[in-house]
ROZA-131804 format. One record per atom (N, C-alpha, C, CB): residue in one letter; x, y, z. Coordinates in steps of 0.1 Angstrom, whole numbers, plus 2048, in hexadecimal, padded with zeros to 3 digits. Atoms other than C-alpha are relative to their C-alpha. Glycine has a CB too. Example, Ala and Ser with C-alpha at 12.3 -4.5 7.8 and 13.67 -1.06 7.14 Angstrom:
<pts>
A8097F4800;A87B7D384E;A80980C800;A7F680080C;S7F77F5800;S8897F5847;S7F880B808;S8048057F2;
</pts>
This chain:
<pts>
X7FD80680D;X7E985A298;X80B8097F9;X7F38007F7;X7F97F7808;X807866283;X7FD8067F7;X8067FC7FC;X8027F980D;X80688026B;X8078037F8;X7FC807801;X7F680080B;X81288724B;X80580D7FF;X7FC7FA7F3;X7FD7F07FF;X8268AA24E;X80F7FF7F3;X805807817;X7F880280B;X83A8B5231;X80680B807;X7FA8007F2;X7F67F47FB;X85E8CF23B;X8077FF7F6;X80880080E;X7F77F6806;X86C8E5224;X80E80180A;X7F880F800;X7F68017F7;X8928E522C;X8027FA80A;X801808804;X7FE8077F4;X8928CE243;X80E7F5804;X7F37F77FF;X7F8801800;X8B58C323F;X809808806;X8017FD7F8;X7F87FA7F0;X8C58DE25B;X7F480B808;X81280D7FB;X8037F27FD;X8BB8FB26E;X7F67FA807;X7FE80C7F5;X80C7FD7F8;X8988FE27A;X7F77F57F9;X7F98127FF;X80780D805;X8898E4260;X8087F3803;X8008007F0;X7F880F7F8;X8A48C826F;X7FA7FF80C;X812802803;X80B7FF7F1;X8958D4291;X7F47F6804;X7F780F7FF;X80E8047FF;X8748D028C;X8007F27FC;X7F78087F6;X802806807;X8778B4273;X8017F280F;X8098027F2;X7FF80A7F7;X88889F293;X7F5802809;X80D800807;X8077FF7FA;X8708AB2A9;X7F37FB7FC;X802809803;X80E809804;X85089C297;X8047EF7F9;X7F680A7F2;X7FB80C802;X86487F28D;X7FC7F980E;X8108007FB;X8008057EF;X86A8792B6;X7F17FC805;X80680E80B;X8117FF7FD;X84087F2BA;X7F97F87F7;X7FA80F7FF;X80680C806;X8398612A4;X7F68077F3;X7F87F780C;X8067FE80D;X832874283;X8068037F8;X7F88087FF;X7F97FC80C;X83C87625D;X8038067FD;X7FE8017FA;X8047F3805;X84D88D252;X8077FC7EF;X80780F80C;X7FD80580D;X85688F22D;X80A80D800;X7F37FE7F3;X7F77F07FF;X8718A7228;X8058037F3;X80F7FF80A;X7FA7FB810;X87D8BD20A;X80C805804;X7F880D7F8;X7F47F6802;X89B8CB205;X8097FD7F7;X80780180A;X7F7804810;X8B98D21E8;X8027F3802;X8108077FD;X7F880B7FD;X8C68B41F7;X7FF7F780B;X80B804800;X8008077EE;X8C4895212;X7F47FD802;X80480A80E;X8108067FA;X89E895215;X7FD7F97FB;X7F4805802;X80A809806;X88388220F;X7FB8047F2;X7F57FF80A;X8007F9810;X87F8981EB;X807808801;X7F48067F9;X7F77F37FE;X89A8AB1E2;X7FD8087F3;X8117FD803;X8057F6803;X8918C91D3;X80780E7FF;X7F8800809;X7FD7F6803;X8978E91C5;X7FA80C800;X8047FF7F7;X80B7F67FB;X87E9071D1;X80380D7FD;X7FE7FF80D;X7FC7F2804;X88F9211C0;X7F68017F0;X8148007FD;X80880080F;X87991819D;X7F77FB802;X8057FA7F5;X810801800;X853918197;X8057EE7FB;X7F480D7F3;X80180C803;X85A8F5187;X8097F380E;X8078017F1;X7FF8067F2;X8708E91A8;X7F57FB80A;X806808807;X80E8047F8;X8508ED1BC;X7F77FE800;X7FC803806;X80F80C804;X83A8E01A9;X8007F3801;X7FA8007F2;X7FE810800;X84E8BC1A7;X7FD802813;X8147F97F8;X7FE8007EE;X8558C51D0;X7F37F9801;X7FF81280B;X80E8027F5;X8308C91D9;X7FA7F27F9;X7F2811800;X80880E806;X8268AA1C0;X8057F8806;X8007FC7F1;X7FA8027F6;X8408971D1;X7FD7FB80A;X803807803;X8027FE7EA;X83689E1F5;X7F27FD7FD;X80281680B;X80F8047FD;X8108971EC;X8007F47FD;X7F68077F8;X80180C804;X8148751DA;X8067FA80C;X8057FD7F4;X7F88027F6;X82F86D1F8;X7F47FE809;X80C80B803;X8027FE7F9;X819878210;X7EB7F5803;X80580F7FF;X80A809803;X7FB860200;X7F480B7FC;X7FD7F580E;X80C7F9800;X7E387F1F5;X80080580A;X7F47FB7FD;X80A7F87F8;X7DB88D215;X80F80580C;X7F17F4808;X7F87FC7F6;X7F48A522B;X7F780880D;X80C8097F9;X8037F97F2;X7F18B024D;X805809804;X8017FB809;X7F97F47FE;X8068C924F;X80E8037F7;X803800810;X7F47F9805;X8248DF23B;X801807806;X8028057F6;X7F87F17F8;X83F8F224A;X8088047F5;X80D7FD80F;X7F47FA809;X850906231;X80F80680A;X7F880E7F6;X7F27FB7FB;X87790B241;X8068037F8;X8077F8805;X7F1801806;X88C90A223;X7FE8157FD;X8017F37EC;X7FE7EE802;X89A92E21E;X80B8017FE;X7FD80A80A;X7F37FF802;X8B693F217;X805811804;X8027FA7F1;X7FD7F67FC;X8CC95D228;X8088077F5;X8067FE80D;X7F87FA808;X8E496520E;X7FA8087F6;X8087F77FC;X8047F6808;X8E19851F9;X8007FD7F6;X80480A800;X80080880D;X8D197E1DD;X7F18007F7;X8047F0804;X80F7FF802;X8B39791C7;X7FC7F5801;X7FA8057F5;X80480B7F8;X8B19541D7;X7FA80280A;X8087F8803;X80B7FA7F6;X8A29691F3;X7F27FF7FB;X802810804;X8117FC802;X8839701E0;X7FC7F57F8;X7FC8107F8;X80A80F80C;X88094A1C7;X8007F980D;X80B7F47F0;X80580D7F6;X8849361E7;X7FC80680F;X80F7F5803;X8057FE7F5;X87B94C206;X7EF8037FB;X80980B808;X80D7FD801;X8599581F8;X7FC7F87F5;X7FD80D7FF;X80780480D;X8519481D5;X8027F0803;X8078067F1;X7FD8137F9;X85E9241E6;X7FB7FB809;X80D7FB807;X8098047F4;X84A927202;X7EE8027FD;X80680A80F;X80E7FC805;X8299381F4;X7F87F37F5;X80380F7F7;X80280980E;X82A9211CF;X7FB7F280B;X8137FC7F2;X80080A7F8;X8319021EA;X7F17FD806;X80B80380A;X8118027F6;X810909202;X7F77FC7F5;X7F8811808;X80C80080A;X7FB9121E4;X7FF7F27FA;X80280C7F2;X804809807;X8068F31D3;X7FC7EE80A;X80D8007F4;X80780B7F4;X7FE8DC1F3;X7F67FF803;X8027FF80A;X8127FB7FC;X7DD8EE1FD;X7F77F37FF;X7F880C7F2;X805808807;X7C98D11EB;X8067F280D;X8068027EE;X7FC8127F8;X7DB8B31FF;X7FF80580E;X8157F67FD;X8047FA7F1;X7D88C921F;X7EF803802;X809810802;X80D801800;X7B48CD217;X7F87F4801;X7FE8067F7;X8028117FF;X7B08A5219;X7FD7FC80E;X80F7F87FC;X7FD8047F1;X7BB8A523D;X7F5808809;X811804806;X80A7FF7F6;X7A68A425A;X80580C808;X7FE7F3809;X7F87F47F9;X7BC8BF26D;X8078077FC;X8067FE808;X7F57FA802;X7CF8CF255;X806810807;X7FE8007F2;X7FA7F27FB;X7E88EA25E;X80D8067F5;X8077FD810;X7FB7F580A;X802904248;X80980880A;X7F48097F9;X7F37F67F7;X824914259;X8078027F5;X80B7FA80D;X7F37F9808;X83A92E245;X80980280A;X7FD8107F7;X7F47FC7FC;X85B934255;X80180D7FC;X8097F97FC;X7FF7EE804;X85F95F257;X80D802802;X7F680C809;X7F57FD7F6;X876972268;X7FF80E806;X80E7FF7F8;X8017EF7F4;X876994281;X8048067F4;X80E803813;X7FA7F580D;X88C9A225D;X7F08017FC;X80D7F77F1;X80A801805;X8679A024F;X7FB810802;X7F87F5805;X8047F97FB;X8619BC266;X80A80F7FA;X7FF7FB80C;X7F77F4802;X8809D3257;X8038027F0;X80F7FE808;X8067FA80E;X8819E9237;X80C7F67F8;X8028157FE;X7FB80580A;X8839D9217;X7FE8027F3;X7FF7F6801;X7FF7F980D;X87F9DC1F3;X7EC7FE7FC;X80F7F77F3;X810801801;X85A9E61EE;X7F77FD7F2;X7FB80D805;X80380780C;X85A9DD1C9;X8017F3800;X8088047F6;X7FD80C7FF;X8669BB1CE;X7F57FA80C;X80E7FF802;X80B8067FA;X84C9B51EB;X7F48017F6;X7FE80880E;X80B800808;X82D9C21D1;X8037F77F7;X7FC80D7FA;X7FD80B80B;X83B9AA1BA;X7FC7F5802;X80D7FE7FE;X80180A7F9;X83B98D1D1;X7F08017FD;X80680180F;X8118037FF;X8169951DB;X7FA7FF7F9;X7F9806803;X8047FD809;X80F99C1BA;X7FD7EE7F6;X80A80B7FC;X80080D809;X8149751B0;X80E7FF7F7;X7F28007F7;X7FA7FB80D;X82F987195;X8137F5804;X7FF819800;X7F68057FF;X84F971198;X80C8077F6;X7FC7F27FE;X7F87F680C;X85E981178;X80080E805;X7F88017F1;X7FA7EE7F8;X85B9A5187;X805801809;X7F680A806;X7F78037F1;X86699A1AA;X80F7FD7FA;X7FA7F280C;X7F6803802;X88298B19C;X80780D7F4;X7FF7F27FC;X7FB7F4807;X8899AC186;X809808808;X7F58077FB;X7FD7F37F3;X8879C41A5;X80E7F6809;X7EC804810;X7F68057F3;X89E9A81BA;X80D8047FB;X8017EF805;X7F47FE806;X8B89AA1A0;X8058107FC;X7FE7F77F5;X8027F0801;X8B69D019D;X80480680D;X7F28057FD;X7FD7FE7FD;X8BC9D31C0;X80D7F9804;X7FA801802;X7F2806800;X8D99BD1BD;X80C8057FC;X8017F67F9;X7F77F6808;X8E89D31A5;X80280C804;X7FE8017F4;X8037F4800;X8DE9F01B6;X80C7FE812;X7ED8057FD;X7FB8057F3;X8F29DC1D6;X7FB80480C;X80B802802;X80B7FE7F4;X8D19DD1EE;X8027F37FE;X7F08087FF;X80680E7FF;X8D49B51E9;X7F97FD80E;X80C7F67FD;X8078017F6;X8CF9B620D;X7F2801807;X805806803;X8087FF800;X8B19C220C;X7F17F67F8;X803809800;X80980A802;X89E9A51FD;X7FB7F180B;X8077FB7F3;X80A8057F3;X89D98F21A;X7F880180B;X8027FB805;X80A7FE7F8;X88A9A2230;X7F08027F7;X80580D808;X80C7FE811;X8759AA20B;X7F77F4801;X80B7FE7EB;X80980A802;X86E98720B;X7F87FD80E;X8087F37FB;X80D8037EC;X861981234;X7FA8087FC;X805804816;X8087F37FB;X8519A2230;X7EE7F57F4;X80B8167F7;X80A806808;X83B992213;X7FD7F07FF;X8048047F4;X80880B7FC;X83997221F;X7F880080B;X8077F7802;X8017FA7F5;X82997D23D;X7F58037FC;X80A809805;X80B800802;X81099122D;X7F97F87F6;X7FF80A7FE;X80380A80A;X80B976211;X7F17F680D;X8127F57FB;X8078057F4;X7FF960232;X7F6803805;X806801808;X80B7F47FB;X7EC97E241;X7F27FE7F8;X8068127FC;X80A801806;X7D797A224;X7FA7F47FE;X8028067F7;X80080D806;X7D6959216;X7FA7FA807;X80A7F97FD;X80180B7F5;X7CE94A23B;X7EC8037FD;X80A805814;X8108037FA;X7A895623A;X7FA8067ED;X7FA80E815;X809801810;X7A4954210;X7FC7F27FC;X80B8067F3;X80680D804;X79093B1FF;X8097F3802;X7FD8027F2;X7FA8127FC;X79B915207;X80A7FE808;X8067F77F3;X7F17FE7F4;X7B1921227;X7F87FE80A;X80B810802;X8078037F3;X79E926244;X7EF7FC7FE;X80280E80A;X80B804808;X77A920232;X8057F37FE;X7FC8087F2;X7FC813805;X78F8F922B;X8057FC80F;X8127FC7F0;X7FD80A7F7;X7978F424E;X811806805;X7FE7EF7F9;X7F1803804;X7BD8FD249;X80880F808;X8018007EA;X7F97F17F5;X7CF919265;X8098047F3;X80B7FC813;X7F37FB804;X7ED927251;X807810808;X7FD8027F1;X7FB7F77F8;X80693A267;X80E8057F8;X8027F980F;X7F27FC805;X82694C264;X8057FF80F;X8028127F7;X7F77FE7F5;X841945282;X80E8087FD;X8037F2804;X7F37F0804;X85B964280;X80F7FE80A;X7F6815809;X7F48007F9;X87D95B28F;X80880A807;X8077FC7FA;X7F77F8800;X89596F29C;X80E7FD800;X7FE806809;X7F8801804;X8B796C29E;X8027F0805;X80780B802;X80180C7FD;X8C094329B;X80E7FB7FE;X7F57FB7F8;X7F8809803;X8DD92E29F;X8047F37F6;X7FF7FF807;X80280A805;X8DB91D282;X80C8037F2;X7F07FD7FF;X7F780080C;X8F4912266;X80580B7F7;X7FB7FA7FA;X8007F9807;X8E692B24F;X80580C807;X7F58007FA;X7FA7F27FC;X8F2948267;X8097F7805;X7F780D80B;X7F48067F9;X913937274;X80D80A7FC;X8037EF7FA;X7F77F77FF;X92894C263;X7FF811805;X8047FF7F5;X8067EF7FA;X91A96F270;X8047FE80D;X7ED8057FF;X7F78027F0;X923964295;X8107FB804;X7F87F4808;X7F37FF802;X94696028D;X80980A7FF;X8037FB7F8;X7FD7ED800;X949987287;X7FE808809;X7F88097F9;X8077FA7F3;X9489982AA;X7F98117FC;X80D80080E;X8077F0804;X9409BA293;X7F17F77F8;X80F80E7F1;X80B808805;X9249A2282;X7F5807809;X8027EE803;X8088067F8;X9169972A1;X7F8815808;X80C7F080E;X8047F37F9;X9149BD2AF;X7F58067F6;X80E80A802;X80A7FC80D;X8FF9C7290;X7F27F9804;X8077F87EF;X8098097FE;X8E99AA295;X7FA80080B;X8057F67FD;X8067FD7F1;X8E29B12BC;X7F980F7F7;X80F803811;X8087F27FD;X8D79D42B2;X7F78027FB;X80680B7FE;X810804805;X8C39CA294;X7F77F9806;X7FF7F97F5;X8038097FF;X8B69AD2A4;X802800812;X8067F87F5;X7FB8037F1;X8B79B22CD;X7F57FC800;X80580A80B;X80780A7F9;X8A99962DF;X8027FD811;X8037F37F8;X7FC8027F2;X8A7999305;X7FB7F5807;X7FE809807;X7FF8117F9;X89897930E;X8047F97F9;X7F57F8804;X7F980C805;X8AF95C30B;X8098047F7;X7F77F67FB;X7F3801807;X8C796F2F4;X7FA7F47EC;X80E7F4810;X802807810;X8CB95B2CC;X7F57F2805;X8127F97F8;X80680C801;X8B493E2C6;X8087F57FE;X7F88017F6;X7FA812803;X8BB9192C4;X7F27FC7EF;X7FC7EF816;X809805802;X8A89092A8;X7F57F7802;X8037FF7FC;X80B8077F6;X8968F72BB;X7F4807805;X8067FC80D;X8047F37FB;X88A9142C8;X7F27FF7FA;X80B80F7FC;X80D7F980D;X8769202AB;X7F97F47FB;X8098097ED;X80580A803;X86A8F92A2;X7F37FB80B;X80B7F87FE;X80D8087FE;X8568F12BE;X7FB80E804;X7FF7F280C;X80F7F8806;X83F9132B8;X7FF7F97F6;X7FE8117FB;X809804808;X83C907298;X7FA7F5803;X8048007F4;X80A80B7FB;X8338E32A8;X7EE806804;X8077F880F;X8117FE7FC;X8168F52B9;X7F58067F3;X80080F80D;X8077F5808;X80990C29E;X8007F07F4;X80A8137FC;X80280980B;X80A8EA285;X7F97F0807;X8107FE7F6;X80A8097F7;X7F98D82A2;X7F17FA7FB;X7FD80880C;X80F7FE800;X7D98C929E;X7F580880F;X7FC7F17FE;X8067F87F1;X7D38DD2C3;X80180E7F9;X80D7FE812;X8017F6805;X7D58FA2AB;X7F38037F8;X80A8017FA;X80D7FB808;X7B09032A3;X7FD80B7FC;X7F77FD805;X8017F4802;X7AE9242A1;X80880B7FE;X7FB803805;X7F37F7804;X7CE93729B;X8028017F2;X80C7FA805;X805801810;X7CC940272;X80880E7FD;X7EA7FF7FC;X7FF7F4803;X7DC960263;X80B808808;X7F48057FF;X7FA7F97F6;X7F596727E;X80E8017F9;X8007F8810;X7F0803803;X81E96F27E;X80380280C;X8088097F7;X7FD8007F0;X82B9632A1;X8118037FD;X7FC7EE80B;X7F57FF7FF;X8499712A9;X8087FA80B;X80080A7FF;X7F88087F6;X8649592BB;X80E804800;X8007F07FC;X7F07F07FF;X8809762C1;X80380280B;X7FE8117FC;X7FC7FC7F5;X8869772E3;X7FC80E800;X80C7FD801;X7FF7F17FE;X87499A2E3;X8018077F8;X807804806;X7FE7F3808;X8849A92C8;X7F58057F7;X80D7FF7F8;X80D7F0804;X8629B52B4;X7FA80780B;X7F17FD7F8;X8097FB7F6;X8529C22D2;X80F809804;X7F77F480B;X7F17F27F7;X8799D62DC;X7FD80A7F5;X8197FA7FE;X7FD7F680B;X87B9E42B4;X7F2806801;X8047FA7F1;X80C7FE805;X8559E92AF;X7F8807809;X7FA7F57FC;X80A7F77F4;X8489F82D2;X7F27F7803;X7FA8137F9;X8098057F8;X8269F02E2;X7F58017F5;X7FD80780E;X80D7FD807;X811A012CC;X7FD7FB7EF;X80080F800;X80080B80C;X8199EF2A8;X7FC7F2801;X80D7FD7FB;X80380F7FE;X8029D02AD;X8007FC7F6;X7F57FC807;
</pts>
C-alpha cells in the first residue's frame, strides 16, 4: 500500500534523490521546500515550520508514515543552525502527532561525518537546550568572531545528539516511531558544486573527509539508506547515526570510538 512520506528539501540533492526514489516505489511523497514542492516553505523561522508541518499533515490527510528531514544548508552562517537543527528538530516535533497515527511510522534527520568535528560548544548547548534566541546569539558571535565555519558541524553535532535522545523519549519509541540520523560524507550534490571546482578545495576536503570506499558520494547514495531506515522493514533500529562515508568515520575516529 502507498505511503504518505513527507521530504524536507526535496527539490535537489539527497531530498530530489530520495523523493524520486519513493515516487518510482509507488508512494507519496509530499515535499517541502523554499520553492517547487508540494509546500513551499521557509525552515529558517519557528513560524515557517509550523505552517510546513500543518501543511504536510492536512496534505498528507492526518496520518504520516514517514519524514525525511533533507533541507539544509552549507553556507557560513547562522542559517546553519535556523534550518540545519531548529528546521529539522521544530519540523519532527511538529509531525510526531500525524506520525503517531500511522501503523508503521518512521523519522530520518539528514547529519553529516562534520557532526563528528569540533564546533562551537555554546551554540550546540543552545540547540539542546531548546534556546533558539541564545543559539542564534552564540552563531552570530561566532560570525563576528569569523569561526562562521564552525556552525555547521555545531548544527550535525546537535542534531545527532537531539536524535540520540529524543528516539527512546516519551511518544518516540514508547509510540511505535524509530527516529534515525543518516550522516553523509562527502556528496555530489548541488549544495557542494562549487568546492569541487577548487583543486586546493577538493585537497582540504579529502583530508578532512577521506573516503576510501568508492571515493565522493552520489546522492543516491545516501537516499536509499535512508529508504531502508524509513522502511517499514525497519523495526528495530531507533536512536542510531549511520554513517554513509565511504569509511571516513571509522579512518578519523579509529576502532575504539564506538
Amino acid at each position: 500500500m502507498p505511503r504518505n512520506v513527507v521530504v524536507t528539501g526535496s527539490g535537489s540533492g539527497i531530498g530530489a534523490a530520495l523523493t524520486a526514489i519513493l515516487r518510482a516505489q509507488g508512494d507519496r511523497v509530499i515535499g517541502v521546500d523554499l520553492r517547487g514542492g508540494e509546500i513551499d516553505a521557509d525552515l529558517s523561522t519557528p513560524a515557517g515550520r509550523t505552517a510546513a508541518a500543518s501543511a504536510a499533515g492536512k496534505a498528507a490527510g492526518g496520518v504520516v508514515d514517514a519524514v525525511v528531514t533533507c533541507a539544509g544548508t552549507s553556507v557560513p552562517g547562522t542559517a546553519t543552525v535556523t534550518v540545519n537543527y531548529f528546521g529539522t528538530t521544530g519540523f519532527l516535533t511538529a509531525l510526531r502527532p500525524a506520525l503517531a497515527r500511522a501503523e508503521r511510522p518512521r523519522a530520518v534527520a539528514i547529519g553529516s561525518i562534520s557532526g563528528t568535528q569540533t564546533g562551537d560548544p555554546d551554540v550546540v548547548e543552545a540547540c539542546l537546550a531548546d534556546d533558539e534566541t541564545t543559539a542564534l546569539a552564540h552563531a552570530e558571535r561566532a560570525v563576528a568572531e569569523g569561526r562562521a565555519r564552525q556552525l555547521y558541524p555545531s548544527s550535525k553535532s546537535a542534531v545527532a545528539q537531539w536524535v540520540r535522545r529524543t528516539a527512546v523519549a516519551e511518544g518516540w519509541a514508547d509510540a511505535g516511531i524509530p527516529l534515525n540520523v543518516v550522516a553523509p560524507g562527502i556528496v555530489l550534490t548541488p549544495m557542494s558544486a562549487d568546492l569541487f571546482e577548487d583543486p586546493e578545495m577538493r585537497k582540504v576536503m579529502d583530508a578532512a573527509v577521506p573516503m576510501p570506499l568508492n571515493g565522493y558520494a552520489q546522492p543516491e547514495d545516501i537516499a536509499r539508506a535512508v529508504l531502508f531506515l524509513a522502511s517499514e522493514g525497519n523495526s528495530h533500529i531507533t536512536g542510531q547515526v549511520l554513517y554513509v562515508d565511504g569509511g571516513a568515520e571509522a579512518t578519523l575516529r579509529g576502532p575504539a570510538d564506538l
